[in-house]
C-alpha positions as CSV (number, residue, x, y, z in Angstrom):
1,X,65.3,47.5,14.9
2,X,62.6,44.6,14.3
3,X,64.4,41.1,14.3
4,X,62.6,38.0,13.0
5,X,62.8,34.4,13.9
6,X,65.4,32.2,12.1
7,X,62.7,29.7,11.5
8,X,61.5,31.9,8.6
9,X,64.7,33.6,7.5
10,X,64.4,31.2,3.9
11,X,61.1,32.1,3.2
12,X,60.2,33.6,-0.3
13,X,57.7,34.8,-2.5
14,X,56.6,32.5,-5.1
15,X,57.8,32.7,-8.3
16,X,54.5,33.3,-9.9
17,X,53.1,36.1,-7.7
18,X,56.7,37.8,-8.7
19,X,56.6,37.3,-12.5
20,X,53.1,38.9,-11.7
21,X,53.8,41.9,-10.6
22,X,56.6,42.3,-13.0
23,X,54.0,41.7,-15.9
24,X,51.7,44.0,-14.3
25,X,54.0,47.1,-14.0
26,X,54.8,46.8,-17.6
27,X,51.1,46.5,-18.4
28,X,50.6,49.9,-16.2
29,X,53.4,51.3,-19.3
30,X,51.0,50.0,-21.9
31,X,52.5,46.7,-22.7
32,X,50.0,44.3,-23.7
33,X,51.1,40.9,-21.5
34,X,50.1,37.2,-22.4
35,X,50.1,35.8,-19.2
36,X,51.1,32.0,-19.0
37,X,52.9,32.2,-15.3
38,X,49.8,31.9,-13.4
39,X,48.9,28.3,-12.2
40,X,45.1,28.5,-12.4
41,X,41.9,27.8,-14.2
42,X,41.1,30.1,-16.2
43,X,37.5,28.9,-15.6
44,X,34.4,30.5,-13.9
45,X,32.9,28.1,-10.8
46,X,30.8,26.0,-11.9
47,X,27.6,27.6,-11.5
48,X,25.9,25.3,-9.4
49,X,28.6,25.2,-7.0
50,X,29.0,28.6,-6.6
51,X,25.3,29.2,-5.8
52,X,25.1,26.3,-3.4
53,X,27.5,28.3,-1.4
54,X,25.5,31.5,-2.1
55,X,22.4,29.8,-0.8
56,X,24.4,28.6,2.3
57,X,25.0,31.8,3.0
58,X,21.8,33.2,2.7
59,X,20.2,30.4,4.9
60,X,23.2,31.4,8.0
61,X,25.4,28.9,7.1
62,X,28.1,31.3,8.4
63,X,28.7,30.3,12.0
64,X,31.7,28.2,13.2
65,X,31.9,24.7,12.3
66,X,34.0,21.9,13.6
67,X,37.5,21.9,13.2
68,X,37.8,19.1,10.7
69,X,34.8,20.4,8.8
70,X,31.5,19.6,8.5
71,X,30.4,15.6,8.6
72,X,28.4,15.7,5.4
73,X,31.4,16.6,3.5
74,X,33.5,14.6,4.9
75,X,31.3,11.5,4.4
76,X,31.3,12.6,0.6
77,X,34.8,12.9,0.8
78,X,35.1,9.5,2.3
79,X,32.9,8.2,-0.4
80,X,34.1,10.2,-3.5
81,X,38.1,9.9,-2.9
82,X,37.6,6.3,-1.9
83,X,35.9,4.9,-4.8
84,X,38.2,6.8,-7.3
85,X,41.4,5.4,-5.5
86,X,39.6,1.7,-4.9
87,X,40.2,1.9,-1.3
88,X,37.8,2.4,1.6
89,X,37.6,5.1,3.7
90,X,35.6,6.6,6.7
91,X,34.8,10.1,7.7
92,X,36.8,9.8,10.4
93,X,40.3,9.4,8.2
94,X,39.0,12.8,6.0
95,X,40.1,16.3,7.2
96,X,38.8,19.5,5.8
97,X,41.0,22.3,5.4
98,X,41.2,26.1,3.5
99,X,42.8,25.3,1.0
100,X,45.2,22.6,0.3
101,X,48.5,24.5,1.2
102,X,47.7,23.9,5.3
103,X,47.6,19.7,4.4
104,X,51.0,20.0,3.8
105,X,52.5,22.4,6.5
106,X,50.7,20.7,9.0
107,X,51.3,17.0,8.7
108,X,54.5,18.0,8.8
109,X,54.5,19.6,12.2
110,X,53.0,16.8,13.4
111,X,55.2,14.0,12.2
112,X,58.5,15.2,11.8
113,X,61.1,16.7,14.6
114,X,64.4,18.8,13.6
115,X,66.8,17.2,11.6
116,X,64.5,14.4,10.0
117,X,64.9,14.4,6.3
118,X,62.9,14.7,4.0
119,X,62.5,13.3,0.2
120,X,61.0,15.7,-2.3
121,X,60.7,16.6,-6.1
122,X,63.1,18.7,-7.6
123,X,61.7,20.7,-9.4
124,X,58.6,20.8,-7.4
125,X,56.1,23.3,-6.0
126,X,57.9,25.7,-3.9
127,X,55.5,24.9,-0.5
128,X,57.1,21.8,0.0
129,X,60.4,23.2,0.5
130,X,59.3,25.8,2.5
131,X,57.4,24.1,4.7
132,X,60.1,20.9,5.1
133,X,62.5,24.2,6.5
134,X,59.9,25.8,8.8
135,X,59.1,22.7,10.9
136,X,63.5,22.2,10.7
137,X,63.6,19.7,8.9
138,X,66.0,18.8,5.8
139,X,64.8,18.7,2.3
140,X,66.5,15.8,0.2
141,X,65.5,16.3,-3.6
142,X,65.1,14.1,-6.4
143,X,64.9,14.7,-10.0
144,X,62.6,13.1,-12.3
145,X,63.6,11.4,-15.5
146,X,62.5,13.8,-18.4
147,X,63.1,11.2,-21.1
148,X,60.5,9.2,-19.1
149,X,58.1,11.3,-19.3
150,X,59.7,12.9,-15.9
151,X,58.8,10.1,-14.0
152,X,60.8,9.4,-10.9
153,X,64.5,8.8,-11.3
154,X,64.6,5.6,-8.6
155,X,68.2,5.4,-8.5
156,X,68.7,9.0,-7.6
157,X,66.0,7.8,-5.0
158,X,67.1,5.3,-3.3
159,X,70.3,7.0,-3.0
160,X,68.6,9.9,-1.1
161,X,66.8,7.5,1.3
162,X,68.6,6.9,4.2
163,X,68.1,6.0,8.1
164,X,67.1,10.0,9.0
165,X,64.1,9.5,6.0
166,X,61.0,10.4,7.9
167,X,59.0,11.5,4.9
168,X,58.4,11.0,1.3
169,X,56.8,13.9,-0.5
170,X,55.3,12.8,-4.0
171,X,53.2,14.6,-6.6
172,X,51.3,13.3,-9.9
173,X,50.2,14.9,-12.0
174,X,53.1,17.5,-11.1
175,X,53.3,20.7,-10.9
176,X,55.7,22.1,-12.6
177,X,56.5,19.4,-15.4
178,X,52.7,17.8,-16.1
179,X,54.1,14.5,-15.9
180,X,52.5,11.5,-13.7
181,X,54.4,8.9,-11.5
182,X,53.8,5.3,-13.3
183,X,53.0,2.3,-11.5
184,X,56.1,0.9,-11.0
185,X,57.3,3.9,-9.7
186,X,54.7,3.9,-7.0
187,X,55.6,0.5,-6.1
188,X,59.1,1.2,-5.6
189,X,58.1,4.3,-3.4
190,X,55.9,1.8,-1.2
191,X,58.3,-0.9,-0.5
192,X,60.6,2.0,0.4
193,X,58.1,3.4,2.8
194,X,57.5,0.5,4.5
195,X,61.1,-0.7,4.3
196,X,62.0,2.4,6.0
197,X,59.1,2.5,8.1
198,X,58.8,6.4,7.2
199,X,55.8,8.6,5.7
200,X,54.5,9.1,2.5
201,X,52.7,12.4,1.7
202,X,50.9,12.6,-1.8
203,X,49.5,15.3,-3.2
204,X,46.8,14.7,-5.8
205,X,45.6,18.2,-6.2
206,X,45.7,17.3,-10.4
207,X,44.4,13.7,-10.2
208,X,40.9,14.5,-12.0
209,X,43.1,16.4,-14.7
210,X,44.6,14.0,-16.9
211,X,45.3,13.2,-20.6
212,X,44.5,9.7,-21.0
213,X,45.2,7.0,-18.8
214,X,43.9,7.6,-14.8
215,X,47.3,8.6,-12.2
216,X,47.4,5.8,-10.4
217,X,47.8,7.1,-6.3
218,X,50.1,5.2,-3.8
219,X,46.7,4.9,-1.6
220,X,45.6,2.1,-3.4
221,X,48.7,-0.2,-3.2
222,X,48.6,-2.7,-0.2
223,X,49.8,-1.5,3.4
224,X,49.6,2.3,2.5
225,X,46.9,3.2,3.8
226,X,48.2,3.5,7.1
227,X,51.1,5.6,6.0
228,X,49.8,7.8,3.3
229,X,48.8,11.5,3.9
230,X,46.6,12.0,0.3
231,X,46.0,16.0,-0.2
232,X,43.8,17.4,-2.6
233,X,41.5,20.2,-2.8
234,X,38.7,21.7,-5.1
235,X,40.6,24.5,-6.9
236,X,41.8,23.2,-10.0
237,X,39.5,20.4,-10.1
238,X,35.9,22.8,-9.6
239,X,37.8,26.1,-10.7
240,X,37.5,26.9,-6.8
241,X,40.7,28.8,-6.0
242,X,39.9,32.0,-4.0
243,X,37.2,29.6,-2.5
244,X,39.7,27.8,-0.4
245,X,38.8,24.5,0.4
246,X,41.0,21.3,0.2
247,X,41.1,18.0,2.0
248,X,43.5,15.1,3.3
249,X,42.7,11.8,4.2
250,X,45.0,9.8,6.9
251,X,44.8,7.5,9.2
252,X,42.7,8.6,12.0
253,X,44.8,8.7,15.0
254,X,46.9,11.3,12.6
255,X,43.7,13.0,11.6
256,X,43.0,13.8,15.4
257,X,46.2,15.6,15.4
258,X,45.6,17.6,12.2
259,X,42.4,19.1,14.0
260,X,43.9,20.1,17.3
261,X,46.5,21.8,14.8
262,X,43.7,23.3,12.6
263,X,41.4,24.4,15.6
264,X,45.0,26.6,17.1
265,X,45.8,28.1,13.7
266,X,42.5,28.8,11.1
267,X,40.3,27.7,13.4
268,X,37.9,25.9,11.0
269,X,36.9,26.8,7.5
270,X,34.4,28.9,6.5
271,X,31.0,27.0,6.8
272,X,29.2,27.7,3.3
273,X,32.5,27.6,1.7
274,X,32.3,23.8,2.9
275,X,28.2,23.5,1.7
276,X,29.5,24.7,-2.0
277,X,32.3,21.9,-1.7
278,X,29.6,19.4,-1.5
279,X,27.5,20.6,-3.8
280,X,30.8,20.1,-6.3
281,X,31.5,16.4,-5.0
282,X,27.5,15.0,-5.0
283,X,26.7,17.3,-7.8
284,X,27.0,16.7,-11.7
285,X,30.7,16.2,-13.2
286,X,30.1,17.3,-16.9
287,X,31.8,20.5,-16.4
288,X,34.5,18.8,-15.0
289,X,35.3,16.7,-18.1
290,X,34.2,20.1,-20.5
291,X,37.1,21.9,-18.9
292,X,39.4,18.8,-18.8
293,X,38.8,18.2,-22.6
294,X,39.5,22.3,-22.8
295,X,42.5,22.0,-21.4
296,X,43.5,18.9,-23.3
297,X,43.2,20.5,-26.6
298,X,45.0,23.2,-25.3
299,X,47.9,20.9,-24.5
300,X,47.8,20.0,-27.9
301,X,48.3,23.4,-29.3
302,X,51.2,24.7,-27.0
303,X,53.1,21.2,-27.4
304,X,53.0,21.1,-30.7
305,X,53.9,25.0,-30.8
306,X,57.1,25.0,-28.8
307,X,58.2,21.7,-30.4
308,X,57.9,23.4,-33.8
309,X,60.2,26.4,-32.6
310,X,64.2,25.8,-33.1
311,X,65.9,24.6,-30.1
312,X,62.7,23.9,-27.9
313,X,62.3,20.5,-26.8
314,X,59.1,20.0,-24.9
315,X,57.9,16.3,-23.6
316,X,54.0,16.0,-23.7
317,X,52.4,16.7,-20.7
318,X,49.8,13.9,-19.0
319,X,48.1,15.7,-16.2
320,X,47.9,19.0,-15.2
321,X,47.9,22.2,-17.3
322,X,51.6,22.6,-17.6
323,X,54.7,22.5,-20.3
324,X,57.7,22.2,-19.3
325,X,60.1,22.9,-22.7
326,X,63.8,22.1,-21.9
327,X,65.5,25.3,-23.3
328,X,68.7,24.4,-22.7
329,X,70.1,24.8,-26.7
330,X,70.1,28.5,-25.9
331,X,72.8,28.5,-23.5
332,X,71.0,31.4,-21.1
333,X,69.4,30.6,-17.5
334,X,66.0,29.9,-17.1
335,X,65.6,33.1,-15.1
336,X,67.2,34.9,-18.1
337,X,65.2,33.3,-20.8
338,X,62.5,33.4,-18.8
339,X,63.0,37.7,-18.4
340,X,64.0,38.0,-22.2
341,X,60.9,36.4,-23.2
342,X,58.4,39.0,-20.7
343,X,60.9,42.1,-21.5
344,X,61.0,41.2,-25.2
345,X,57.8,39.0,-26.9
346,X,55.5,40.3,-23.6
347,X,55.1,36.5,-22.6
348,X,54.9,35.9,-18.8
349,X,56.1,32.6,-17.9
350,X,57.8,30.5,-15.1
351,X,62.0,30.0,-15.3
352,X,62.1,26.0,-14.4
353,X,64.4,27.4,-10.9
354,X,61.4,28.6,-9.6
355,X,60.5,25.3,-8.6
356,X,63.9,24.2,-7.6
357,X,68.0,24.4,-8.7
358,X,66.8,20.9,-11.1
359,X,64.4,23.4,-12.9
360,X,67.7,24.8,-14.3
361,X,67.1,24.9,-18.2
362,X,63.5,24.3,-17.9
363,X,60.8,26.9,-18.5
364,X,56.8,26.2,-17.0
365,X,54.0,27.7,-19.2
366,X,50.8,27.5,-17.8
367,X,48.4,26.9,-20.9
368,X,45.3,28.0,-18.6
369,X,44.3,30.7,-20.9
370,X,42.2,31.0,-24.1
371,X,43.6,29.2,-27.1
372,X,43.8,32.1,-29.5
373,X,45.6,33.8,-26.8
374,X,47.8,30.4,-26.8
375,X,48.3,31.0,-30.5
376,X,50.0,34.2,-30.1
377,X,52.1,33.8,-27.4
378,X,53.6,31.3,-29.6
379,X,54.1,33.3,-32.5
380,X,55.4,35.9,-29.8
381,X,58.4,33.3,-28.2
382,X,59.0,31.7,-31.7
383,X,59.4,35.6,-33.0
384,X,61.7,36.3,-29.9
385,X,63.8,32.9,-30.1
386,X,64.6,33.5,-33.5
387,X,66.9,36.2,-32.6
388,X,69.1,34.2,-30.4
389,X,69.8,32.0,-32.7
């Protein structure tokens, strides 16, 4: 009989690949499905992106490159992520990865040891979690506030902090509620960190997708520079998911160590993959704010929507493309709710718990789909609410 390491006995699937195949089983019975669970653009590549990386190809950009990627992206990097955060940075502090997921796993295996704990949002995007328990580590969670906007609740914060802290795990905009840490909250993160003398690892991954006013980002306060681990990427920002290219910038010395890790594990990412990246960072931005603006509007509709249906309450989303109604008036789970509302008005969406036990009377909707399609998965829910009530 096969027997598998401890170290990966909590590992799960995410909730969204899950509700997928769900929705796509009863679409194979005929069931027309508006899908709202998946936590992507709905959004071609931009077009000049995607044939820098075609050309790239086609002129044998396809060999190996260095582990931490290639140095003309990671000066644009430097450049780009610097001057949006009002900080300065060298190549040297940028790290190219596939994909964003990696810039969280490994910092981790770098910094922390078994039994450090760990501070993270609750509800949050599963990785975190999972990757806090693979290196054996502890996860410590904190809620946000929802009648803040779901900022950070400090007081449930500085109640988790304590002499085992090695790590603070932050994320604005957020995934799963849309909402974005404020200033002050930032602050009081910072003098934490430093009063702690532990880690901070912000993940940005939404920062170009806001509603608004700019998320302000912990690398621009003074002092955190040298303890900040900033991870974005290109997928939601350049509609670049299956392209799989993300960055973190760090201080150097910790940036050595995240390419020793990289070149024992991927290896390096692919090359043209890296040439279409900076063809999305030097080139123009318009599409950028065209599908920002898109998904603004969209905002508008599903807010409005699910605040006009009985017993939804949904707070108005800054950043990202999520909602996050509390559904609590109904008195059923997330994860029923959430199964009522696929089985019954053929709407896929998120339960709040698949982001964490605080997601408990929460559902996510991603509105990363067409607006008439928006439309009628609100008629749909509204249709399917109405007989609970």
């Amino acid at each position: 009989m096969t027997s598998f390491a401890q170290r990966i006995a909590h590992l799960a699937p995410e909730g969204a690949y899950a509700v997928l195949i769900r929705s796509q089983e009863l679409e194979a019975q005929g069931r027309e499905i508006i899908h709202l669970e998946i936590g992507q653009p709905d959004f071609d590549t931009y077009p000049n992106v995607a044939l820098a990386g075609i050309r790239a190809i086609a002129a044998g950009k396809t060999q190996y490159s260095l582990p931490s990627g290639i140095k003309e992206l990671r000066r644009a990097l430097a450049d780009d992520a610097g001057r949006r955060r009002g900080v300065s940075l060298a190549p040297e502090q940028v790290v190219v990865a596939p994909g964003t997921k990696p810039l969280l796993l490994l910092p981790m295996m770098a910094l922390l040891e078994p039994g450090d704990e760990v501070i993270t949002p609750d509800p949050g995007f599963p990785t975190y979690e999972a990757a806090i328990r693979l290196v054996g580590a502890t996860p410590v969670p904190v809620p946000p506030v929802e009648a803040q906007g779901f900022d950070l609740d400090l007081d449930a914060f500085d109640a988790a902090l304590s002499e085992r802290t090695r790590l603070i795990i932050l994320n604005s905009p957020s995934n799963p509620t849309g909402g974005i840490l404020s200033a002050r909250a930032l602050e009081h993160v910072a003098a934490a960190a430093q009063r702690h003398d532990c880690w901070v690892l912000s993940d940005e991954i939404y920062a170009r997708l806001v509603y608004g006013e700019e998320a302000p980002s912990i690398l621009s306060l003074p002092g955190m520079l040298d303890r900040t681990i900033l991870a974005d990427g290109f997928s939601k920002t350049y509609s670049m998911t299956g392209w799989r290219l993300g960055f973190g910038v760090m201080p150097a010395p910790l940036a050595y160590k995240m390419e020793l890790l990289l070149t024992h594990s991927v290896g390096c990412t692919a090359t043209f993959t890296q040439y279409a990246g900076l063809e999305a960072v030097l080139g123009p931005q318009d599409m950028v704010e065209a599908m920002r603006a898109e998904f603004q509007t969209r905002r508008d509709l599903i807010v409005a929507g699910l605040n006009a249906i009985p017993g939804i309450s949904c707070p108005l989303p800054r950043g990202a493309f999520y909602a996050f109604p509390n559904i609590q008036s109904f008195g059923k789970s997330s994860d029923e709710l959430a199964d009522y509302l696929l089985t019954e008005a053929g709407v896929a969406l998120l339960p709040g718990t698949a982001f964490g036990a605080r997601g408990e009377g929460y559902l996510r909707l991603s509105y990363a789909n067409s607006l008439p399609n928006i439309q009628r998965a609100l008629e749909r829910i509204a249709d399917a609410l109405g007989k609970l009530r």
